[in-house]
TISEGU-644909 format. One record per residue (C-alpha): residue in one letter; chain; x, y, z. Coordinates in nm, 4 decimals, decimal comma. Example, Ala and Ser with C-alpha at 12.3 -4.5 7.8 and 13.67 -1.06 7.14 Angstrom:
{rest->a kette->A u->1,2300 v->-0,4500 w->0,7800}
{rest->s kette->A u->1,3670 v->-0,1060 w->0,7140}
END
This chain:
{rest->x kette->A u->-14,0416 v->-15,2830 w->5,7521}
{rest->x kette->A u->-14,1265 v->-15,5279 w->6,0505}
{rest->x kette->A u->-14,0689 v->-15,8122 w->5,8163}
{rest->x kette->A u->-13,6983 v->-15,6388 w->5,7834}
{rest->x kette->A u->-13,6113 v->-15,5964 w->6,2006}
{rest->x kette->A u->-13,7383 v->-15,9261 w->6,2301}
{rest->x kette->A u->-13,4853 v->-16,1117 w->5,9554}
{rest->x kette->A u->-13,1794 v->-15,9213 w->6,1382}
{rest->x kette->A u->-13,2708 v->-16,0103 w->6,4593}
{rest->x kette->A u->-13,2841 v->-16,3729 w->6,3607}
{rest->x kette->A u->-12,9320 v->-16,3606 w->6,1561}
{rest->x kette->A u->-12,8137 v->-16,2717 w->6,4825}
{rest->x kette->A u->-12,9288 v->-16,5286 w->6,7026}
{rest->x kette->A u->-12,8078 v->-16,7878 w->6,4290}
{rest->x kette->A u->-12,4429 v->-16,6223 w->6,4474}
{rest->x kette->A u->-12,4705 v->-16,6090 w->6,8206}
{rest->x kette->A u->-12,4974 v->-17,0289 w->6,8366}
{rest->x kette->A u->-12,2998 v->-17,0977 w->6,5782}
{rest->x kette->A u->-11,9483 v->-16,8567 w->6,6518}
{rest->x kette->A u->-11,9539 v->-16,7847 w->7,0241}
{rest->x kette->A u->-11,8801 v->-17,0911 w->7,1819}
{rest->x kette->A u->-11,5513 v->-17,1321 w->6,9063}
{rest->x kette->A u->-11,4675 v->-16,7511 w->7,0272}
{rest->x kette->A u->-11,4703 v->-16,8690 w->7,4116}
{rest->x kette->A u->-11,2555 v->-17,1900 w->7,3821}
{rest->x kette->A u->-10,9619 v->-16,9735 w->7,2408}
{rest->x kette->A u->-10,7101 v->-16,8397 w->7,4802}
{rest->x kette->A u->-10,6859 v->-16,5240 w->7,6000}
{rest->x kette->A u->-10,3333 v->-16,3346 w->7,4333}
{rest->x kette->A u->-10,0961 v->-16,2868 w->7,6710}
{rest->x kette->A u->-10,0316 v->-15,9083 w->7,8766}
{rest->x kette->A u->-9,7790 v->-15,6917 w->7,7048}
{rest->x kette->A u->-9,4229 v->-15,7012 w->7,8070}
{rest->x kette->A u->-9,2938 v->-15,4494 w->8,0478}
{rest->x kette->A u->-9,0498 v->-15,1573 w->7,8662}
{rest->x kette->A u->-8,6821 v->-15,2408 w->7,9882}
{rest->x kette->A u->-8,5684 v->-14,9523 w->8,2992}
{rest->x kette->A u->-8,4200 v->-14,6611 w->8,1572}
{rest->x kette->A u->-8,0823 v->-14,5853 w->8,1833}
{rest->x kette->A u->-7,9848 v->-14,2269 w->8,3875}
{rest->x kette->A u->-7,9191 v->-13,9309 w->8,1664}
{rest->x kette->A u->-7,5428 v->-13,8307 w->8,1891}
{rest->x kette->A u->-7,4395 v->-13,4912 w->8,3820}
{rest->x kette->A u->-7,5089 v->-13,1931 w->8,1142}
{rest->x kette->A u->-7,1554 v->-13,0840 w->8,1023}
{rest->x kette->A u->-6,9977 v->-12,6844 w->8,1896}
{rest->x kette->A u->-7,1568 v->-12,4372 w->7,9964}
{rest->x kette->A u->-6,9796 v->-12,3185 w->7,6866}
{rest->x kette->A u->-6,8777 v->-11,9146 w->7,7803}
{rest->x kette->A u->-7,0792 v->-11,6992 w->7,5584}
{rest->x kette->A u->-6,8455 v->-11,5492 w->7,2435}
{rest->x kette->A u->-6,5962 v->-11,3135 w->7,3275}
{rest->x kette->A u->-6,7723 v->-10,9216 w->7,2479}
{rest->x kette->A u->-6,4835 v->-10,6876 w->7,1094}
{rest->x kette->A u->-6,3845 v->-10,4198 w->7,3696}
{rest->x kette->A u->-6,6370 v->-10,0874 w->7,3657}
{rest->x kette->A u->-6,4815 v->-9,7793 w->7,2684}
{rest->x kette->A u->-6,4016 v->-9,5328 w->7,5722}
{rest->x kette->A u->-6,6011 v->-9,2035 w->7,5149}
{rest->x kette->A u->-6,4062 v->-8,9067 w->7,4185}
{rest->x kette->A u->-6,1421 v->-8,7068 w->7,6272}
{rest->x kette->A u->-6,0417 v->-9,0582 w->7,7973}
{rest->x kette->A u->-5,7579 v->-9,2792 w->7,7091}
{rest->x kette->A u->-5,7789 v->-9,5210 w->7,4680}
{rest->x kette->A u->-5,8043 v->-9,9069 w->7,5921}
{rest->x kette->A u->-5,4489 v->-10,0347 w->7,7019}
{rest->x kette->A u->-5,3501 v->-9,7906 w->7,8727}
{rest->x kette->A u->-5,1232 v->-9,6899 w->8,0601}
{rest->x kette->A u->-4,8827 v->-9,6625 w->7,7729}
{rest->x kette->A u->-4,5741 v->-9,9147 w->7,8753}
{rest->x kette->A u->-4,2929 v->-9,7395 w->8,1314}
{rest->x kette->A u->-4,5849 v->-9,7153 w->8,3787}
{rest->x kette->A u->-4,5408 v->-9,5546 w->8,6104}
{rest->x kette->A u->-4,2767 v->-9,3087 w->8,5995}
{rest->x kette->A u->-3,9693 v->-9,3105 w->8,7917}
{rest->x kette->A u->-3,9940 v->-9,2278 w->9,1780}
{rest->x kette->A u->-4,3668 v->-9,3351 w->9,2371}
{rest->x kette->A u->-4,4975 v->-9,6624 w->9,3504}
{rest->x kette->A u->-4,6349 v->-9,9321 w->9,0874}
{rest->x kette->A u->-5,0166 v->-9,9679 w->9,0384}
{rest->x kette->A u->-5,1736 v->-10,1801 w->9,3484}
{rest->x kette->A u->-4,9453 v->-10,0305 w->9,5915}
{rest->x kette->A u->-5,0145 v->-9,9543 w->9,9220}
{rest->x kette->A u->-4,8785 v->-9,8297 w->10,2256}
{rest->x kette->A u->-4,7901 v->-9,9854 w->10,5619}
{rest->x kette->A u->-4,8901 v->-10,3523 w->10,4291}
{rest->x kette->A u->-5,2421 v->-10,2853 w->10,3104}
{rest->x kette->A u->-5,3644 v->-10,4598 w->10,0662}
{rest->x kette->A u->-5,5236 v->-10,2694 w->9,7613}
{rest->x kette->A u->-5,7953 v->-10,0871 w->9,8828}
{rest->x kette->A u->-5,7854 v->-10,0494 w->10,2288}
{rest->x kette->A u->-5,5867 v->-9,8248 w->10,4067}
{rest->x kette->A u->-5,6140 v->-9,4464 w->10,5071}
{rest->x kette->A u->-5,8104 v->-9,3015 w->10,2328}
{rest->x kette->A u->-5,8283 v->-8,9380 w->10,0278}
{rest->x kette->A u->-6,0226 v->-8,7744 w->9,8564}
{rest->x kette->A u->-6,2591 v->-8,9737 w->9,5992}
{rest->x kette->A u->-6,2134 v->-9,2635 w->9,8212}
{rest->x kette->A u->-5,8229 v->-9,3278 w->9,6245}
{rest->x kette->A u->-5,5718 v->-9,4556 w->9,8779}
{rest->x kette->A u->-5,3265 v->-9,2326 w->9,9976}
{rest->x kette->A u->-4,9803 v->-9,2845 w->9,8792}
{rest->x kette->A u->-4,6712 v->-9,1747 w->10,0887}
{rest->x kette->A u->-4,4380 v->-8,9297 w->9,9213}
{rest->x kette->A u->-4,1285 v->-9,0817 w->9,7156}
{rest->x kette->A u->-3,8389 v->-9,0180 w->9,9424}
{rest->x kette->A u->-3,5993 v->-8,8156 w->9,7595}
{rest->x kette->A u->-3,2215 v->-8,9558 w->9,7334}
{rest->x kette->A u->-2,9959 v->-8,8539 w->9,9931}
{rest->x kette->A u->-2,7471 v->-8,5656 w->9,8995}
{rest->x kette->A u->-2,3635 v->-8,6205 w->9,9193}
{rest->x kette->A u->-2,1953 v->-8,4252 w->10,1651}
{rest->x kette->A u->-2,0570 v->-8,0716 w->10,1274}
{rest->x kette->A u->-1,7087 v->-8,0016 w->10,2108}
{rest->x kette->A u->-1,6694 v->-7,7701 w->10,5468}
{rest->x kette->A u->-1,3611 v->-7,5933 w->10,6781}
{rest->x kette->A u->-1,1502 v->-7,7660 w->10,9478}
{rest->x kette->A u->-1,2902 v->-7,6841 w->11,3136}
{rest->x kette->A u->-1,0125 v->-7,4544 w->11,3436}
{rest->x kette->A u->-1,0350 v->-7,3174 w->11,0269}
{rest->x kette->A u->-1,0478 v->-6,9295 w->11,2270}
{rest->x kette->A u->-0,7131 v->-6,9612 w->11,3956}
{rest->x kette->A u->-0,5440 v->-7,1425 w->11,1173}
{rest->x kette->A u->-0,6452 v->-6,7930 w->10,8988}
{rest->x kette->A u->-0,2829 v->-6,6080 w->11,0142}
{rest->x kette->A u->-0,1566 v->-6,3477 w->10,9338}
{rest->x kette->A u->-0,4035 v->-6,1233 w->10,9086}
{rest->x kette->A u->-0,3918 v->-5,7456 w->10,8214}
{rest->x kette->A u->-0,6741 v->-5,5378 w->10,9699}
{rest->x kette->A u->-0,7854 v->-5,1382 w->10,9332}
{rest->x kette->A u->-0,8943 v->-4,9788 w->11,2627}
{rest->x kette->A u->-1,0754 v->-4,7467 w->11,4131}
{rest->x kette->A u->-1,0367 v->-4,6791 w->11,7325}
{rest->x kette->A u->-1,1314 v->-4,4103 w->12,0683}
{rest->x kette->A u->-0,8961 v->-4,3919 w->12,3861}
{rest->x kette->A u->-0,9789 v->-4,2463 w->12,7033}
{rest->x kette->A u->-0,7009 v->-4,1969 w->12,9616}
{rest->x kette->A u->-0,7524 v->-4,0330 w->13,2433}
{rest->x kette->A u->-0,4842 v->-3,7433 w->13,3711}
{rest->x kette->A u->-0,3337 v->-3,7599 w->12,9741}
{rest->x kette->A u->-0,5710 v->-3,7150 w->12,7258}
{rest->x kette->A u->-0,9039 v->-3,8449 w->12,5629}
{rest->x kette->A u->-0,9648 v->-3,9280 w->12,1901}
{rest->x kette->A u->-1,2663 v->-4,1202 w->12,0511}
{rest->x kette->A u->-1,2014 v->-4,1451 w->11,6661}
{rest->x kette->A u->-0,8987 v->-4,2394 w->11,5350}
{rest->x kette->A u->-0,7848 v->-4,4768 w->11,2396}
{rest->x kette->A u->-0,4892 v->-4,6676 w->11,1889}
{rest->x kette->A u->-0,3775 v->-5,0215 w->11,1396}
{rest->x kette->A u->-0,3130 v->-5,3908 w->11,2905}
{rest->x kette->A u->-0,1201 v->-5,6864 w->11,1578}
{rest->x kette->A u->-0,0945 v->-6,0128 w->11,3998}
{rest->x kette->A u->-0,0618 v->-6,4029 w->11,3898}
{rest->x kette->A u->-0,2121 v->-6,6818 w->11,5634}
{rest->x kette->A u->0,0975 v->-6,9054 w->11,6555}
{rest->x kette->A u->0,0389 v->-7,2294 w->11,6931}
{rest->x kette->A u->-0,3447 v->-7,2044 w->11,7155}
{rest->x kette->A u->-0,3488 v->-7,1158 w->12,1060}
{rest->x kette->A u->-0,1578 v->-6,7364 w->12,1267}
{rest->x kette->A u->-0,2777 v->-6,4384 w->11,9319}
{rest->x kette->A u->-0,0413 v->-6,1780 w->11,8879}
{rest->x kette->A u->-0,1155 v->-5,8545 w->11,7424}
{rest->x kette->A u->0,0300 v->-5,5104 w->11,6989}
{rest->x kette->A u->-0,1193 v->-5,1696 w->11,5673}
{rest->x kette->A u->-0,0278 v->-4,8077 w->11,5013}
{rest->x kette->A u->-0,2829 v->-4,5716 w->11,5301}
{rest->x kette->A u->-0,2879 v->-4,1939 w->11,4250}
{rest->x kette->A u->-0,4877 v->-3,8973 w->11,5653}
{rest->x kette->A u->-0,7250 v->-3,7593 w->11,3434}
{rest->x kette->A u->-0,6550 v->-3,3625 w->11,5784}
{rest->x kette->A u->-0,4161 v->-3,2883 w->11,8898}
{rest->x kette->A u->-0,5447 v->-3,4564 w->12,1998}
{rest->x kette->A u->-0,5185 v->-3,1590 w->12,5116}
{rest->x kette->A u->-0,2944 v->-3,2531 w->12,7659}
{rest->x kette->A u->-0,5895 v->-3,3541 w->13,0733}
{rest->x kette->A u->-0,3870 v->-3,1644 w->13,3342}
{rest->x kette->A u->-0,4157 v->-2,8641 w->13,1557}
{rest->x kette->A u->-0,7879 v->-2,8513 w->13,2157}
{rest->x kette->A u->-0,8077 v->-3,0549 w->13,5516}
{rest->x kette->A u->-0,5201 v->-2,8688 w->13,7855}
{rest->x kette->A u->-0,4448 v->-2,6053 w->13,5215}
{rest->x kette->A u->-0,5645 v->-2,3174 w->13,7519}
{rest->x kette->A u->-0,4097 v->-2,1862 w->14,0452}
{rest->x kette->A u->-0,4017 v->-2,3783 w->14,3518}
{rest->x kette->A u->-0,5649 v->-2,6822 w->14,2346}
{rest->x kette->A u->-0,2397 v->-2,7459 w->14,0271}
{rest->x kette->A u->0,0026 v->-2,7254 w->14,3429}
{rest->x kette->A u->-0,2273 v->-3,0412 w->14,4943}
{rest->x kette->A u->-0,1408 v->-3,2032 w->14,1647}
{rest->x kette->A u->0,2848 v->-3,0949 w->14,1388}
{rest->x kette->A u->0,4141 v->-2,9112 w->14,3832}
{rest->x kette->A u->0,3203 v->-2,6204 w->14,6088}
{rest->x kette->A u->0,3979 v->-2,3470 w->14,3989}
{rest->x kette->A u->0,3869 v->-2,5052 w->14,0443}
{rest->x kette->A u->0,1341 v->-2,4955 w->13,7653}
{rest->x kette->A u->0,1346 v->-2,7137 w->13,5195}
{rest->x kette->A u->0,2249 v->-2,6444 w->13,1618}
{rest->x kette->A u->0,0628 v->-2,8684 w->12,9317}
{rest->x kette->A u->0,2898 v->-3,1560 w->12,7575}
{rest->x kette->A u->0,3075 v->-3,1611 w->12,3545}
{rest->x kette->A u->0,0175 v->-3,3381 w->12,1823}
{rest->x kette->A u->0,0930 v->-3,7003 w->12,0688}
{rest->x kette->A u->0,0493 v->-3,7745 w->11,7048}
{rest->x kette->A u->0,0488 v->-4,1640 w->11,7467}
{rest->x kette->A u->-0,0567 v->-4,4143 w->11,9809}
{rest->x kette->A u->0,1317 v->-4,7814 w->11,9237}
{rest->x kette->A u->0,0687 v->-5,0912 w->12,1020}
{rest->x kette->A u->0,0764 v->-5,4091 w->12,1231}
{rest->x kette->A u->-0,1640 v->-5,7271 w->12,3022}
{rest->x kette->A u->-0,0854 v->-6,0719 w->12,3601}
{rest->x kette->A u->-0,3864 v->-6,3486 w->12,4473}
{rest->x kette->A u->-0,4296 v->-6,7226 w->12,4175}
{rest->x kette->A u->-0,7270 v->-6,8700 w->12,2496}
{rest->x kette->A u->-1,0155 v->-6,9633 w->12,4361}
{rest->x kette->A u->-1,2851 v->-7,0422 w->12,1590}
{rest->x kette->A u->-1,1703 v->-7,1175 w->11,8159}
{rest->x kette->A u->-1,4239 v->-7,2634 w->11,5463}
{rest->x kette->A u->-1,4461 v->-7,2475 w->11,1815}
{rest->x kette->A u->-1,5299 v->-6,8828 w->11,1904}
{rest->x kette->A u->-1,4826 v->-6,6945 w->11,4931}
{rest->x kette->A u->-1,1894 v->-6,6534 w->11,7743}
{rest->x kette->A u->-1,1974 v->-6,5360 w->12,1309}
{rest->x kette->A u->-0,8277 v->-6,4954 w->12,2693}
{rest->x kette->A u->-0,8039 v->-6,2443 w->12,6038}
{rest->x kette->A u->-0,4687 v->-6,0975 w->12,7185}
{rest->x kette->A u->-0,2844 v->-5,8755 w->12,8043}
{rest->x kette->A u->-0,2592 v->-5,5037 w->12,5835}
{rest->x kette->A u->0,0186 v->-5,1859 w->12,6004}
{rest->x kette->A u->-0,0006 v->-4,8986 w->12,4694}
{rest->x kette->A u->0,2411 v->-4,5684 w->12,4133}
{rest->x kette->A u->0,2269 v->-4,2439 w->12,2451}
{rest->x kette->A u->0,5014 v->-4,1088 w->12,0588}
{rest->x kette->A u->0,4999 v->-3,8474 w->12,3548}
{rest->x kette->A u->0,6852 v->-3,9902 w->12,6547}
{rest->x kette->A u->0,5046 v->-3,7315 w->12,8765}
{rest->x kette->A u->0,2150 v->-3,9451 w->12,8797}
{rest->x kette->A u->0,3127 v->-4,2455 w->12,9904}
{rest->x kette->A u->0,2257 v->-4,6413 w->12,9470}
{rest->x kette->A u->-0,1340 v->-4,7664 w->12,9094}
{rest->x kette->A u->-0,1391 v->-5,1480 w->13,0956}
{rest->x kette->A u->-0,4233 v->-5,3508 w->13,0489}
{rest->x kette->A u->-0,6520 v->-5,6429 w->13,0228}
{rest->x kette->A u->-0,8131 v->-5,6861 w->12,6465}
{rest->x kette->A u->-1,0700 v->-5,8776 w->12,4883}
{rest->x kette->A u->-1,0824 v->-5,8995 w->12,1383}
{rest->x kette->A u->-1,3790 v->-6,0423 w->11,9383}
{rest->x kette->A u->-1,2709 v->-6,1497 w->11,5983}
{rest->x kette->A u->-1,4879 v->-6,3346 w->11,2842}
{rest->x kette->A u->-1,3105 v->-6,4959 w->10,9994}
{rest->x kette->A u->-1,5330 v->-6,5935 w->10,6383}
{rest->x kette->A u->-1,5051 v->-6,8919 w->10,4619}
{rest->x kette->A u->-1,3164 v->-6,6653 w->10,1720}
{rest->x kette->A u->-1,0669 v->-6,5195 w->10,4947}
{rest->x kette->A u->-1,2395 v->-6,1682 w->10,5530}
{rest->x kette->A u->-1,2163 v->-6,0882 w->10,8910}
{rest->x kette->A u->-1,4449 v->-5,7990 w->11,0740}
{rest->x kette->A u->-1,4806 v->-5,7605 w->11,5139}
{rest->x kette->A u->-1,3684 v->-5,5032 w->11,7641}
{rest->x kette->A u->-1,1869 v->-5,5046 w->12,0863}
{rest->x kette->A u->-1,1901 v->-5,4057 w->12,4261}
{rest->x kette->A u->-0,9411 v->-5,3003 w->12,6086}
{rest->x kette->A u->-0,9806 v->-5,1654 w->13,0237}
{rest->x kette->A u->-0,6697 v->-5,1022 w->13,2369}
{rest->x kette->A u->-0,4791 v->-4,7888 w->13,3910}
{rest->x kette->A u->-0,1903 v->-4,5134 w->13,2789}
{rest->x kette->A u->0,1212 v->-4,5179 w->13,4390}
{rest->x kette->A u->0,4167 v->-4,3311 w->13,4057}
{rest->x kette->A u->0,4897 v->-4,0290 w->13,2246}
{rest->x kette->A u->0,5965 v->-3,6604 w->13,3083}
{rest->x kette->A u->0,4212 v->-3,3283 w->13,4198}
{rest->x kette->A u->0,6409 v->-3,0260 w->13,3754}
{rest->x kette->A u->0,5566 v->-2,7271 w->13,6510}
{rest->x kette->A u->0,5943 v->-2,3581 w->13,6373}
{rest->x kette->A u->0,6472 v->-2,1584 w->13,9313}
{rest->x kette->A u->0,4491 v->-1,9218 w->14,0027}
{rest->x kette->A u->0,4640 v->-1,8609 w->14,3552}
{rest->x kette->A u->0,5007 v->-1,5094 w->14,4482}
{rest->x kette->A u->0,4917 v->-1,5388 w->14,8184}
{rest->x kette->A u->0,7662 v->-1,4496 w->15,0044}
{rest->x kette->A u->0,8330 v->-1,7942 w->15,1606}
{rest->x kette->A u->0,8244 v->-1,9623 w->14,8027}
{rest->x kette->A u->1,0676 v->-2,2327 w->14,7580}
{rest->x kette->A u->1,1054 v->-2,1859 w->14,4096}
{rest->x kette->A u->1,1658 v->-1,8869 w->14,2169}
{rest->x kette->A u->0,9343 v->-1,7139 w->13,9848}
{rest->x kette->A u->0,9209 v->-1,8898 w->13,6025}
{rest->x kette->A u->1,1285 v->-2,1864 w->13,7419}
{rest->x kette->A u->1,0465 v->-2,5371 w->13,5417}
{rest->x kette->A u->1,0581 v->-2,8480 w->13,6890}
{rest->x kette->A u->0,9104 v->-3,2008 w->13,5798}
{rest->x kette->A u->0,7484 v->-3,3893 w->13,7741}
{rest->x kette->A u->0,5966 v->-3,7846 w->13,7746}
{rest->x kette->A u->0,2796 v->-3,7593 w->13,5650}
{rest->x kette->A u->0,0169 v->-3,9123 w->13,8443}
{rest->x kette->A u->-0,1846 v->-4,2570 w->13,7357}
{rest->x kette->A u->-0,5163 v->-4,3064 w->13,6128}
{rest->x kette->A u->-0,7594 v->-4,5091 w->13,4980}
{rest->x kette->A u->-0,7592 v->-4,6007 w->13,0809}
{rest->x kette->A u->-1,0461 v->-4,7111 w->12,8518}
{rest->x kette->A u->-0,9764 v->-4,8523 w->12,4735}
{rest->x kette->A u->-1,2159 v->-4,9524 w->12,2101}
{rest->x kette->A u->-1,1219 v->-5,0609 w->11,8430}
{rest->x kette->A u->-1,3342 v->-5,1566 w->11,5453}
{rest->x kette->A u->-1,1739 v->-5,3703 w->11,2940}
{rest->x kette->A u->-1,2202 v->-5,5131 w->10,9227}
{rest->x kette->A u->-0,9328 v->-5,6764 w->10,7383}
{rest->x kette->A u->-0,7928 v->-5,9880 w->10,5590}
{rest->x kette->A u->-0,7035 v->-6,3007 w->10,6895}
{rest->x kette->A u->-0,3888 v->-6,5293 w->10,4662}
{rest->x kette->A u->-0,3773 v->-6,8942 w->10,4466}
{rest->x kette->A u->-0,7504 v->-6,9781 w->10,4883}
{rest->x kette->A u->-0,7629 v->-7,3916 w->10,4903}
{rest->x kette->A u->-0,9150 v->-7,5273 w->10,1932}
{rest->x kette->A u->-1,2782 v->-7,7039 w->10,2820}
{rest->x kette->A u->-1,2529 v->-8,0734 w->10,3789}
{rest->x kette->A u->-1,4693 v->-8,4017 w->10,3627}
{rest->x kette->A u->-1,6998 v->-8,3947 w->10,7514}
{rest->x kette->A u->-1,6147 v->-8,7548 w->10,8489}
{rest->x kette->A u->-1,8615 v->-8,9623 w->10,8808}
END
């Protein structure tokens, strides 16, 4: 075993003399090369969009993708994205649920309706009208319902002119029958001596009235005058007065108003009895005599509905 170590140990040395000094003498190989530099990677280029995923379906009770159905929206209201005032979508005064509020859609304009002319009222002539009427004259008689009728014109848009019977519905009482029908007060009224003996009672009152148009529209006329009036009895006298008649026409030519009429009686007869049975009378006893009916003051009212001809057709209002 020692005999073994000690024959390695020599075959070493021996290969140590013989080798190492060939071993030194060669030249060293040369480094390794450097690696060329390497070159910068190019830019990764835009990112491919992920595929297309088909459309989900909308839950039930909502509508279906695509809509709104084409002719959206419909006629009168504004398109979607719309807004008021300038804003742009989304801003704006809001409603409820935070939706912009939308103005209303202005509806079109409507055309013009025809109108009767301005004068349309006075331009309604003739016209036929049934009355009823009261008249109070004072020292003749007083009567508050009576009927009758009125026909008249308006001539040349500026005069009304208008005439009317009207008939007693019962005898009017002669007013100096009850006023100086006694003794004594009746000789104040007459003649010393004289009592009155009441006149016959009128059956009809006529007259007439004559104004010029102060207001005259489309459907009503205001024309004061003048108004007369006279019984079928001369013993009563003339009515003289100042009237005002308030008249309204309808588009179709009805007419409906009343007038007023306020003035005095004049004229008119008072027939006297004697019946003075003194012996200084100047008259003798169941003598008649007429004498001038005195004046007083006169009241007259009439209601009237009637018909008014040649009612202008509606015109065009100019613009």
């Amino acid at each position: 075993m020692k005999l073994r170590t000690q024959a390695r140990s020599l075959l070493g040395l021996v290969f140590a003399v013989c080798f190492a000094p060939e071993l030194a003498a060669q030249p060293a190989p040369p480094p390794p090369s450097q690696p060329p530099p390497e070159q910068p990677a190019p830019p990764p280029g835009p990112a491919q969009p992920p595929p297309a995923q088909p459309p989900a379906q909308p839950p039930p009770g909502y509508p279906p993708a695509g809509y709104p159905p084409a002719g959206y929206p419909p006629p009168g209201y504004p398109p979607p994205g719309y807004s008021p005032q300038g804003y742009p979508p989304g801003y704006g005064p809001q409603g409820p649920y935070g939706y912009p509020v939308y103005p209303a859609p202005q509806q079109p304009a409507r055309p013009p309706k025809p109108v009767p002319p301005e004068d349309a009222a006075v331009q309604t002539s003739p016209f036929l009208d049934m009355l009823v009427a009261g008249v109070v004259l004072d020292r003749r008689f007083d009567h508050l319902f009576n009927i009758g009728l009125q026909g008249g014109a308006y001539l040349g848009g500026r005069v009304r002119l208008a005439a009317r019977a009207i008939m007693f519905t019962s005898e009017p009482s002669d007013d100096l029958s009850y006023e100086y029908g006694g003794f004594g007060s009746s000789e104040e009224i007459i003649a010393p001596g004289f009592l009155v003996d009441p006149s016959d009672p009128p059956l009809f009152l006529f007259g007439a009235s004559l104004g010029i148009v102060a207001v005259g529209s489309r459907n009503f006329v205001l024309a004061p005058g003048l108004t007369v009036s006279r019984t079928d009895e001369s013993d009563y006298g003339t009515f003289l007065g100042l009237s005002l008649p308030f008249e309204w026409v309808t588009d179709s030519g009805g007419r409906f108003g009343f007038e007023l009429g306020v003035g005095r009686g004049i004229g008119g007869t008072a027939r006297g009895i004697c019946a003075n049975y003194a012996t200084a009378a100047q008259c003798a006893q169941g003598e008649r005599r007429d004498f001038e009916r005195p004046s007083g003051a006169g009241f007259y009212a009439q209601f009237q509905i009637g018909w008014g001809f040649n009612r202008p057709a509606p015109v065009m209002p100019s613009q």
